[in-house]
N, C-alpha and C positions, 0 to 999 in steps of 0.2 A: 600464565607462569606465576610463579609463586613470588611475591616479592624478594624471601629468602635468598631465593635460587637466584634472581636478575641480581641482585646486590653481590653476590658473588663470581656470578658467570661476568659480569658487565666487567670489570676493570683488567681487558684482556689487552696486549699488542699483538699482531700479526703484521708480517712485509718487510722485519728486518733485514738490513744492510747486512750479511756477519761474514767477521773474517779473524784470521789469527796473523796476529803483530807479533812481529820479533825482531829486538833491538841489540845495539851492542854500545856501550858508551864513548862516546857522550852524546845523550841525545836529547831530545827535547821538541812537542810537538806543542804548536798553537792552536788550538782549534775553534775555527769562529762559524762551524756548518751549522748552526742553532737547530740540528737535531731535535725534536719536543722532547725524546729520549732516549738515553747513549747505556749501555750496561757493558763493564768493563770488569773483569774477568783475570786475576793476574794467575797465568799458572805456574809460571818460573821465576824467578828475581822479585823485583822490585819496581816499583814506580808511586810517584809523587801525581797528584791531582792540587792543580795550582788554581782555584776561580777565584774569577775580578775580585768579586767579593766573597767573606768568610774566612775560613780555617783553612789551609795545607790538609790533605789526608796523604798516608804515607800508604802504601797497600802493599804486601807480600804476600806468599801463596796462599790460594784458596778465598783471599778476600777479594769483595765482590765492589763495584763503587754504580751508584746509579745514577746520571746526572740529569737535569730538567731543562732544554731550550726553553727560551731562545740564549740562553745565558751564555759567555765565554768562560774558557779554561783552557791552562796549560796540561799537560801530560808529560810529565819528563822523570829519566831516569836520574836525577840530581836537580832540587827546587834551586840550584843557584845557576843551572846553566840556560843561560838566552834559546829562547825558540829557534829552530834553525830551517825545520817546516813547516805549513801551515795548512791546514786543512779548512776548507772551504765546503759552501752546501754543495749536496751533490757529491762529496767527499772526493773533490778534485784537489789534488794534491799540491803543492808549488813550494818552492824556496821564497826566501824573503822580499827577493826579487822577482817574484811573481813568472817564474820559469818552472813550467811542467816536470812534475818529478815521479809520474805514472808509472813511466818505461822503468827506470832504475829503481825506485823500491816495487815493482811486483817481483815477488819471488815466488810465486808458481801458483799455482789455483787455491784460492779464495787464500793465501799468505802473504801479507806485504813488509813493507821494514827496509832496516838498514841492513840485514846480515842472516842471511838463510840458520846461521850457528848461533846467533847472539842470546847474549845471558840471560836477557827477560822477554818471555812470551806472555802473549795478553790474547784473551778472546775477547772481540768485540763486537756487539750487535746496536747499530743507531739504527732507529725507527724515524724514517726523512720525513714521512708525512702525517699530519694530525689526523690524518684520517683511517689511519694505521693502532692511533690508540685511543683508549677509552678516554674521554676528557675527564670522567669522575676519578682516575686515576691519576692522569697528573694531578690536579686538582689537590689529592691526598697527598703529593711527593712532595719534598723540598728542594731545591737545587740541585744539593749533592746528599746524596746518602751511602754512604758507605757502613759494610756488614765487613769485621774479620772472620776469618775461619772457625776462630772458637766462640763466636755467637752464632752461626747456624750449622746443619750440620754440612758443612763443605766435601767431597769428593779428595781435599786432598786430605784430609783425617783419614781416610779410609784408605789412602796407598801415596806412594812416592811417584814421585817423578825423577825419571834418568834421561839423561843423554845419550846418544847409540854414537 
């Protein structure tokens, strides 16, 4: 194979976790599942990307945020509201007190969240295992990266989003 071609084809993920989030305020997620990599997706509202370390990103539609395990971050629809779930590896769910929160935020196939209606929808794909992505790829990433819509070309440039 041609050097070219491996340097390109190589820094692939396959075995994503994905699912679409839908919140309603106030909310606020802790997530300490050290994912090697989380891609987050906002296609309605808004949300805040909180880690331990670094800058606040704010994301609304069309922007995209990339994060790198093993690192922590918050995810919340308002950066002053306390976490109120917390996401764990395995992306097992729990309140603060460590009580299963599976049952009550699934909200129907591959959708989870606090509110089948809620204002901010998120797609998200964590990739659990390193073995799932290329390591010259992380390797290239930073913690968090985040792209807004009018740096690439996003899907929501191209049409709206309604509520039915």
């Amino acid at each position: 194979m041609d050097p070219f071609v491996g340097l390109l084809d190589g820094p692939r993920a396959r075995g994503a976790f994905a699912l679409r989030t839908v919140m309603s305020p106030p909310w606020s997620l802790r997530i300490l599942a050290e994912s090697p990599l989380t891609l987050i997706a906002i296609v309605q509202g808004e949300a805040w990307i909180v880690p331990d370390s670094g800058e606040t990103v704010r994301l609304g539609p069309g922007d995209v945020a990339v994060t790198r395990g093993p690192d922590h971050y918050t995810v919340t629809g308002d950066p002053d509201e306390p976490p109120s779930v917390v996401v764990y590896p395995g992306q097992r769910c729990c309140s603060l007190d460590g009580e299963s929160l599976e049952e009550e935020m699934t909200l129907g196939v591959r959708t989870w969240g606090n509110d089948i209606n809620g204002s901010t929808v998120m797609l998200v794909g964590a990739y659990e295992a390193m073995g799932d992505i290329s390591a010259r790829l992380l390797r290239a990433l930073p913690p968090l990266l985040s792209l807004a819509n009018d740096q690439w070309d996003s899907p929501s440039s191209h049409c709206s989003v309604t509520k039915s």
